[in-house]
C-alpha positions in Angstrom: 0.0 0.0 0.0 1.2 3.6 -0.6 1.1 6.2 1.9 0.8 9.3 1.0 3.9 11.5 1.9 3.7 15.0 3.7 6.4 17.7 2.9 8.3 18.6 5.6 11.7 21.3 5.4 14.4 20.6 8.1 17.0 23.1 8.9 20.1 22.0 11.0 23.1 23.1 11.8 25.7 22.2 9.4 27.8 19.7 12.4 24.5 17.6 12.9 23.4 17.5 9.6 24.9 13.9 8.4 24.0 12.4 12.1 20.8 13.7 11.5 20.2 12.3 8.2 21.4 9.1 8.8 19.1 8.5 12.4 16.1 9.4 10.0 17.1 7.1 7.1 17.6 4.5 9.6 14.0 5.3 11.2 12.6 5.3 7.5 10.5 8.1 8.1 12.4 10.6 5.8 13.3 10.7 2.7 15.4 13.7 2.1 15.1 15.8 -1.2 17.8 19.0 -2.2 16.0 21.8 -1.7 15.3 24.0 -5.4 17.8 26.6 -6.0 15.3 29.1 -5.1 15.1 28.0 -1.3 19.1 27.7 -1.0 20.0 30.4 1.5 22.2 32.2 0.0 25.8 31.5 -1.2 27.6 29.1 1.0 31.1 30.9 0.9 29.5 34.1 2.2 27.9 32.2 4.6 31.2 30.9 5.6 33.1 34.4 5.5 30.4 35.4 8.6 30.5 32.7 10.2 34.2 33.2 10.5 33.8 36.7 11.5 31.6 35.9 14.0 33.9 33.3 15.6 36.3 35.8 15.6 34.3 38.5 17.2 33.0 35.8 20.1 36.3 35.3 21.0 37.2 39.0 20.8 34.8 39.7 23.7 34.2 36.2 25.6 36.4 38.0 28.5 33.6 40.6 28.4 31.1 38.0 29.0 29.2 36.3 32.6 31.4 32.9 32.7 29.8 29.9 31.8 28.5 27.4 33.9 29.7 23.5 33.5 25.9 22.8 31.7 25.2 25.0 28.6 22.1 26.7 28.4 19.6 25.8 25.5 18.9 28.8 23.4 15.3 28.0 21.4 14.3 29.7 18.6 12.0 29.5 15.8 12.8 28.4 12.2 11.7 32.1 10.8 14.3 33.5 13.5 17.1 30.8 12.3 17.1 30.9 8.5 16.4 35.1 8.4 19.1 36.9 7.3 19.7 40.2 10.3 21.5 42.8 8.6 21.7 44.1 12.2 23.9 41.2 13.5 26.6 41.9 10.4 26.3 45.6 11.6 27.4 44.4 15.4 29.9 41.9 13.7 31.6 44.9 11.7 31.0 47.0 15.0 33.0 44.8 16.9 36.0 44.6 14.3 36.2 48.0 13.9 36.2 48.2 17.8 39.4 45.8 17.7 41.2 47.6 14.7 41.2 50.6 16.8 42.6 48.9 19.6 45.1 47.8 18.1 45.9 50.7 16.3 46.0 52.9 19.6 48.5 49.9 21.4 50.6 49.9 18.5 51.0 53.9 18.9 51.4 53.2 22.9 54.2 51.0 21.8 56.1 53.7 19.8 55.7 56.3 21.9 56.9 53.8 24.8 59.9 53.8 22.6 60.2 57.2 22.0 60.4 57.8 25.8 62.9 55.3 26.8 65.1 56.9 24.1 65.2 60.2 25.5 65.0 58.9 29.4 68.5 58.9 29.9 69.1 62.3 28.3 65.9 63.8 31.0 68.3 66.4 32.6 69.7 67.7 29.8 69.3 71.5 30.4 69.8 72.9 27.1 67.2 72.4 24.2 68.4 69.7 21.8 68.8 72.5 18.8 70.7 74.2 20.3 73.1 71.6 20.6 74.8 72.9 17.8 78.5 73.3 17.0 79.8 76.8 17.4 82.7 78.6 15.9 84.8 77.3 18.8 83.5 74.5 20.1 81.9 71.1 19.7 78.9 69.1 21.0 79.3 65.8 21.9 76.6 63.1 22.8 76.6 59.7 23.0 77.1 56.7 26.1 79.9 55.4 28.2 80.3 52.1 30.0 80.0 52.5 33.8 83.2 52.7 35.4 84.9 54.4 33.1 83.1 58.0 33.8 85.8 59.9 35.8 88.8 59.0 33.0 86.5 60.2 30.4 85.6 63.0 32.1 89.5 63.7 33.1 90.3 63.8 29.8 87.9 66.3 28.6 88.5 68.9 32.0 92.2 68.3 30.9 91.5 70.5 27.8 89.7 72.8 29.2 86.2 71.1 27.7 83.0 70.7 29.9 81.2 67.8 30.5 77.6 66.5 32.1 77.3 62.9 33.5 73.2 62.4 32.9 71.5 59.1 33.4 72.0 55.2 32.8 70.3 53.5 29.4 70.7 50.5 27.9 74.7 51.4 26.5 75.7 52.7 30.1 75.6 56.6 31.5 74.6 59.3 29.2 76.8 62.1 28.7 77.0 65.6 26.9 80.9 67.3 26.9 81.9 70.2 24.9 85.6 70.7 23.1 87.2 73.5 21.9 87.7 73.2 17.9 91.3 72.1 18.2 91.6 70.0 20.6 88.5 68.0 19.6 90.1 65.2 17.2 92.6 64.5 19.8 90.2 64.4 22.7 87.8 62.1 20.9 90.6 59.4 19.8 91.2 59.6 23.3 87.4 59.3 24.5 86.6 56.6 21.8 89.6 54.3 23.5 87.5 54.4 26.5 84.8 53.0 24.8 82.5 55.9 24.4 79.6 55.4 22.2 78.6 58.5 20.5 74.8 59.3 19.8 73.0 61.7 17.1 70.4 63.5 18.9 67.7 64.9 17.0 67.6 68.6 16.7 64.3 69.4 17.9 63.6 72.5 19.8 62.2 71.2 22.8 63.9 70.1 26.4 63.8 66.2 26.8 62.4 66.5 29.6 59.2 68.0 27.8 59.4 65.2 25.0 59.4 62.6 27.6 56.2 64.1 29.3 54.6 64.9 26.1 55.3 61.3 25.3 54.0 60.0 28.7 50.5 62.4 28.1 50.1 60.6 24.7 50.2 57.2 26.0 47.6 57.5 28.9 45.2 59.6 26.4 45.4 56.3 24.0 45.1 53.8 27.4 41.8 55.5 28.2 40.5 55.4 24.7 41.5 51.5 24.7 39.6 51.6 28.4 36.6 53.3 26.5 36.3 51.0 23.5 36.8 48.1 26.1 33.4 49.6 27.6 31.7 49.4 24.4 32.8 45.3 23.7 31.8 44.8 27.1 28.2 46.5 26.3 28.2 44.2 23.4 29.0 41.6 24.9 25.8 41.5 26.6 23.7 40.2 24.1 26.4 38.2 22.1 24.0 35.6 22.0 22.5 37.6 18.9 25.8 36.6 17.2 25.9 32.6 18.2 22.9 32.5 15.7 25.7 32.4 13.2 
């Protein structure tokens, strides 16, 4: 006898669907069909491209998010609700990106400017603006890094001359110094110097104190931390109904 056959559409997520078509083939109560071109849901590689976005985001703000007990809660919704397209979920996805490009724009900044003032740290009581560190007439401007122990024979040999020199702090190439020659005693004094092992350093001429780079550099960095702080606050906000984006 034949029984007549009802039309029925499934939807699935994509992991169950071969588990799921074999328990029904097995029950013989299904007979699956492919669906007419018309009722495919869209293309499956842009399907793909959002899901991976949406991975991406989740874990972008899962630290934002209440932890998780051991036992998952079950999240019901209807078919309409599953197969419909929400433009608004892509706008949160792109939301969220955007959020994280920015933060990482603003920590790659934080990085350079931590650079930038570690650089001039060692030079921080240097009282004389860096352009006007400038060879005279009669005299020369020397910068540039020393070993410690070896401070008092440098600076010996440049008093010796009648030069002047300034012990400033420690960096990564040992204590900072600035000394001044006089024109014609200069070559001399640096062969000298340079057996010591002194290191010397191009400073650029800017006309500004280190001591105000340095600040200006330490301003810059906690405007971009609070920024990072800010945009953190927004994730976190979004975070809040991430279950919007686990539809994916």
């Amino acid at each position: 006898m034949i029984v007549a056959m009802k039309k029925a559409k499934l939807v699935v997520m994509k992991d169950d669907k071969d588990k799921l078509l074999k328990s029904l083939q097995k029950a013989g109560v299904f007979m699956p069909i492919p669906p007419a071109d018309s009722e495919t849901a869209g293309d499956s590689s842009q399907e793909e491209v959002l899901l991976q976005r949406a991975e991406k985001s989740l874990k972008l703000i899962e630290r934002f998010r209440e932890k998780k007990g051991l036992i998952r809660d079950e999240v019901r919704i209807s078919y309409d609700e599953f197969v419909h397209v929400d433009h608004k979920r892509e706008e949160v996805l792109s939301e969220i990106e955007e959020i994280d490009f920015k933060i990482e724009q603003l920590e790659a900044e934080i990085e350079s400017f931590e650079d930038q003032r570690k650089y001039y740290l060692p030079w921080q009581d240097l009282d004389i603006r860096l352009s006007d560190l400038t060879n005279t007439k009669f005299s020369v401007f020397h910068t540039g890094f020393l070993k410690q122990g070896k401070s008092e024979d440098l600076k010996l040999i440049i008093l010796e001359t009648g030069g002047e020199v300034k012990e400033l702090g420690a960096g990564a190439d040992g204590l900072a110094f600035l000394f001044v020659n006089y024109v014609h005693d200069d070559a001399e004094v640096m062969e000298r110097v340079k057996s010591l092992g002194f290191l010397e350093v191009g400073l650029p001429k800017i006309a500004k104190f280190t001591a105000e780079i340095i600040s200006e550099m330490e301003t810059k960095i906690q405007a971009n931390m609070q920024l990072i702080e800010e945009l953190k606050a927004k994730l976190a906000e979004i975070a809040e109904n991430a279950k919007e984006l686990e539809l994916y």
